[in-house]
Each structure stands twice: as C-alpha cells, then as structure tokens.
C-alpha positions as MATLAB code, in Angstrom:
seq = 'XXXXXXXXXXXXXXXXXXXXXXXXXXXXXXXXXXXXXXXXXXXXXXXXXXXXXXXXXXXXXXXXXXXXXXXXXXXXXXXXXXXXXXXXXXXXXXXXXXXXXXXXXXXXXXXXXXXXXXXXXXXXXXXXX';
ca = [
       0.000    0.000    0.000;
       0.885    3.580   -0.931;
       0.036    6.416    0.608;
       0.613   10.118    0.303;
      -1.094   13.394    2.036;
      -0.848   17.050    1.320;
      -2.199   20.298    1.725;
      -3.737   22.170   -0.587;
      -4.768   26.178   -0.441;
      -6.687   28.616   -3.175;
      -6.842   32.097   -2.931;
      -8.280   35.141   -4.391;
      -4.774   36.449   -5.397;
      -4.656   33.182   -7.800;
      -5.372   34.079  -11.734;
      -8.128   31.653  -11.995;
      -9.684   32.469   -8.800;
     -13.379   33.853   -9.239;
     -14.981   32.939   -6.219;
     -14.817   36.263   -4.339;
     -17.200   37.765   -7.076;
     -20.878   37.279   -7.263;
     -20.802   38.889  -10.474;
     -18.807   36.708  -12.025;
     -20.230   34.168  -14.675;
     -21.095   31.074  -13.537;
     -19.739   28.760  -12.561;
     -17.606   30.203  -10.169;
     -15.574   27.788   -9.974;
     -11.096   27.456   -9.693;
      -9.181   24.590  -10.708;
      -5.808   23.459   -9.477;
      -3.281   20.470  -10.151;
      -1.802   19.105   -7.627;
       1.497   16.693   -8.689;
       2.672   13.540   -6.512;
       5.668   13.262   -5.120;
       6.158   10.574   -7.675;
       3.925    8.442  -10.011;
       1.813    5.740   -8.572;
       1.792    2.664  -10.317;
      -1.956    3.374  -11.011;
      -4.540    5.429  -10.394;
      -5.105    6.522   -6.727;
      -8.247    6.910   -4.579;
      -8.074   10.693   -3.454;
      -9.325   11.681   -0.241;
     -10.217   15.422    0.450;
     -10.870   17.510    3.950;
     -11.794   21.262    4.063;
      -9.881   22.678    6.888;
      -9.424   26.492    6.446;
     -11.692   29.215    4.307;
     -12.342   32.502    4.889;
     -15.701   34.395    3.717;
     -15.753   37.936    2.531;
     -19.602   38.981    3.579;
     -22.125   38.136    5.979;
     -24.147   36.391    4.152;
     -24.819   32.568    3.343;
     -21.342   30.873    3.397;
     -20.712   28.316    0.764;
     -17.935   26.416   -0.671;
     -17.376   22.768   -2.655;
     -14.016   21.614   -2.808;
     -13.357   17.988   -4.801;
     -11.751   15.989   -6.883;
     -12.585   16.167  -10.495;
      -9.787   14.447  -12.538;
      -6.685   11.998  -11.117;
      -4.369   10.251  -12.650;
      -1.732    8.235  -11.452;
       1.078   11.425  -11.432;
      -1.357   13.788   -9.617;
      -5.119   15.145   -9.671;
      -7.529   18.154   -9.722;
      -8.932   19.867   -7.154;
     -12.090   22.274   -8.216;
     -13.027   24.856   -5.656;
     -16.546   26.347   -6.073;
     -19.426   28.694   -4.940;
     -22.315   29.791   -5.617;
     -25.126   32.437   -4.570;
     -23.482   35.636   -3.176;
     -21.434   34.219   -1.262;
     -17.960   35.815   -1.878;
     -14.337   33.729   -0.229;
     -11.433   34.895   -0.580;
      -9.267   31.458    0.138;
      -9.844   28.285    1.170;
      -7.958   25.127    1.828;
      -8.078   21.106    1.936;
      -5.955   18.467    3.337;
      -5.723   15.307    0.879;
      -4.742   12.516    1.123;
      -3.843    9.704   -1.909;
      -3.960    5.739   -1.139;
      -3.404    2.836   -3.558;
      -3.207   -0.750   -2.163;
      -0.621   -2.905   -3.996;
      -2.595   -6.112   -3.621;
      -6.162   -5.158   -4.781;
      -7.245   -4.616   -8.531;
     -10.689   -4.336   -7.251;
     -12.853   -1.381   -7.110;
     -14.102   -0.740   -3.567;
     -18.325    0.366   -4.110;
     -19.224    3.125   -2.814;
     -22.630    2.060   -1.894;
     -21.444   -0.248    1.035;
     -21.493    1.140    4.417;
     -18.465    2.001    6.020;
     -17.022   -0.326    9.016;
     -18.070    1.056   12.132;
     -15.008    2.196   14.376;
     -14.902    3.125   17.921;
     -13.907    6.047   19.171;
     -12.465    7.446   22.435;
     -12.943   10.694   23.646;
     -10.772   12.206   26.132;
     -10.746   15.510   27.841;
      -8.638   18.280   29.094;
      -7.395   15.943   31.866;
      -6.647   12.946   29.861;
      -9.158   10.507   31.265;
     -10.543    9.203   28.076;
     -14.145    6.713   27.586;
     -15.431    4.991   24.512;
     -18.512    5.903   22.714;
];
C-alpha cells in the first residue's frame, strides 16, 4: 500500500480564482493540479478535507471543494461557490492511497465499518462511545 497526504490552499490572489465575485459568470468555480511526489503505479483513490476558508460577507457561506480528474502522477482539485457568497481562500488536506494487492474497485454504496472512538478531555481521562 501507498500512501501520500498534502495540503492544498486557493486564494483570491490566484489568476483563476473567481470565487470572491458574485458577479462573475457562472460557474464560479477554480481549478488546481496538484502533482505527486512521484507516479503511482496506477490510479489513486483521493481523499479530500476542508480545513481552512475565509468568507468575505455576511451572508450565506458556501464552498465545494473535490476531486474532479486523477491520474496516477497527480489530480484536480475544483473549488466552487455559488449564490453571493464571496471567499477569498480556502484550503483542503488530501490525502492519496493505492493498495498494492487489490485490482478491485471498492463500491461506494457499502457502508463504512463502524469504528470506535475514544474521547478524552482536558485531563486525559478518556471513555469509549
């Protein structure tokens, strides 16, 4: 298995970056290629997490971020809004897995195992879910 994780961040200083205009024409929408560190030997899975944005107005706040084209040397993440909502940047964390020993494609419409979790507090006493 092959794994690889990054960090990814658009922002309104970026040439293709329309998504701190409401006037723009639709879609507002900016696209960004993101390369591996090196080739996998096929196509990954890609995995994506929004973890920073920042909003220009008041208003309703919306943003997509996914994955709209990989290959097996990098992949595409589209950022995108809508409405008049206006952000200036936002940001994932990714993450790219292949597993050597599987040519099989995993469906997407099986549920997920179910995992447990502990949660622990300030003073380190943790119990499960």
């Amino acid at each position: 298995m092959r794994i690889e994780t990054g960090i990814h961040k658009g922002h309104k200083k970026d040439t293709n970056w329309s998504l701190d205009d409401p006037k723009a024409q639709p879609p507002r929408q900016a696209h960004y290629w993101v390369e591996f560190s090196r080739p996998f030997g096929k196509v990954p899975k890609v995995t994506l997490g929004l973890y920073t944005f920042d909003f220009i107005n008041h208003g309703n706040q919306r943003i997509e971020a996914r994955v709209t084209r990989a290959t097996n040397k990098g992949f595409e993440i589209t950022y995108k809004t809508w409405g008049l909502t206006r952000v200036w940047f936002a940001g994932v964390y990714w993450t790219a897995f292949e597993h050597a020993d599987s040519n099989e494609e995993v469906p997407n419409d099986k549920p997920a195992k179910v995992v447990k979790i502990n949660h622990c507090n300030n003073n380190d006493s943790c119990s499960p879910d």
